[in-house]
C-alpha positions in Angstrom: 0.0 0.0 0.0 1.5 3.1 -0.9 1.8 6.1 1.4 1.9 9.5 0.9 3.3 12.7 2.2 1.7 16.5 2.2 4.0 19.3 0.8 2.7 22.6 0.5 -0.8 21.3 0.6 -0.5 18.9 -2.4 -0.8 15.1 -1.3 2.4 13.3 -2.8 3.5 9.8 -3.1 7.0 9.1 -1.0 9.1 7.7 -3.2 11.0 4.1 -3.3 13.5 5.9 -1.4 11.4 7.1 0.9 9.1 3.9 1.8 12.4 2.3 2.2 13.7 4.1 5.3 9.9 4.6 6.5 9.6 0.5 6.6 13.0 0.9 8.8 12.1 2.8 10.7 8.7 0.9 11.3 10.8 -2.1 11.8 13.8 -0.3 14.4 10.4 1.4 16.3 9.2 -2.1 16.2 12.1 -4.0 17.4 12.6 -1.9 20.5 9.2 -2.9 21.6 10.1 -5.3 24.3 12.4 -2.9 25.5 9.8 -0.4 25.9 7.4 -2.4 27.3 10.7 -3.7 30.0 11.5 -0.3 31.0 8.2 0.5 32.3 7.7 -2.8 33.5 10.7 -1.5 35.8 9.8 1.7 36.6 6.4 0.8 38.1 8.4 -2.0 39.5 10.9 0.2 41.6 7.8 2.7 42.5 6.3 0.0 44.4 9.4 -0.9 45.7 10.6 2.8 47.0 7.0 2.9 48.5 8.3 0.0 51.2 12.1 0.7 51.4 11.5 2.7 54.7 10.0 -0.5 56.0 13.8 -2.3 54.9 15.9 0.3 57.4 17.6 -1.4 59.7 15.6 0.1 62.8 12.5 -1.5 61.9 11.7 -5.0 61.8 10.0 -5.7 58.3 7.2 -8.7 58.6 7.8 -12.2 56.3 5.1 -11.1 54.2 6.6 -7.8 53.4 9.2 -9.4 52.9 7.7 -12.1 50.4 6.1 -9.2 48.4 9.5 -7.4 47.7 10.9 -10.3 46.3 8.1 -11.0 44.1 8.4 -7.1 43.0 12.1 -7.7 42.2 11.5 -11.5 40.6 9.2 -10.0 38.4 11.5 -9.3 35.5 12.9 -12.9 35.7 11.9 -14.9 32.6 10.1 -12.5 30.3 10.9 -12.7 26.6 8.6 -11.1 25.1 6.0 -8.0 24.8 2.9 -10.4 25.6 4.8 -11.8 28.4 5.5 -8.4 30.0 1.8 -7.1 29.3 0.7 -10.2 31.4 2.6 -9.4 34.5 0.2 -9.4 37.9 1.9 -7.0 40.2 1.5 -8.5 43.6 -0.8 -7.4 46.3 1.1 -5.3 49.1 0.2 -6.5 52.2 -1.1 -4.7 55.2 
């Protein structure tokens, strides 16, 4: 399907040139996808883990469930290899 570009109003067709480096750069956006969808994977990750580092100081004892939950926040990364994986992560429920 072709595409087409506007210049000075007038609806053009890109060129062979042009569709090239478009489809590359469709295909470089598209490759950095799991990336993408890693990094904020992480940052909602170490938000929720920030939330409960005062509970880790070592003037407070933190409870085995507290505990249990910020492993599973920093285990979550292990094994995912792809975008669908990373879309299907269940955050785990802070406890009380």
């Amino acid at each position: 399907m072709p595409r087409y570009k506007l210049v000075n109003g007038e609806t053009i067709q890109l060129t062979a040139e042009e569709e090239a480096q478009r489809d590359a750069e469709e295909q470089a956006w598209n490759d950095g996808a799991f990336d993408r969808a890693m990094e904020n994977l992480r940052a909602k990750r170490n938000k929720l883990l920030a939330d409960t580092d005062y509970l880790a100081l070592s003037d407070n004892t933190m409870s085995a469930e507290m505990t249990t939950y910020r492993q599973a926040l920093r285990d979550i990364t292990n094994g995912l290899t792809t975008v669908a994986d990373v879309e299907a992560v269940v955050f785990p429920t802070k406890p009380a």
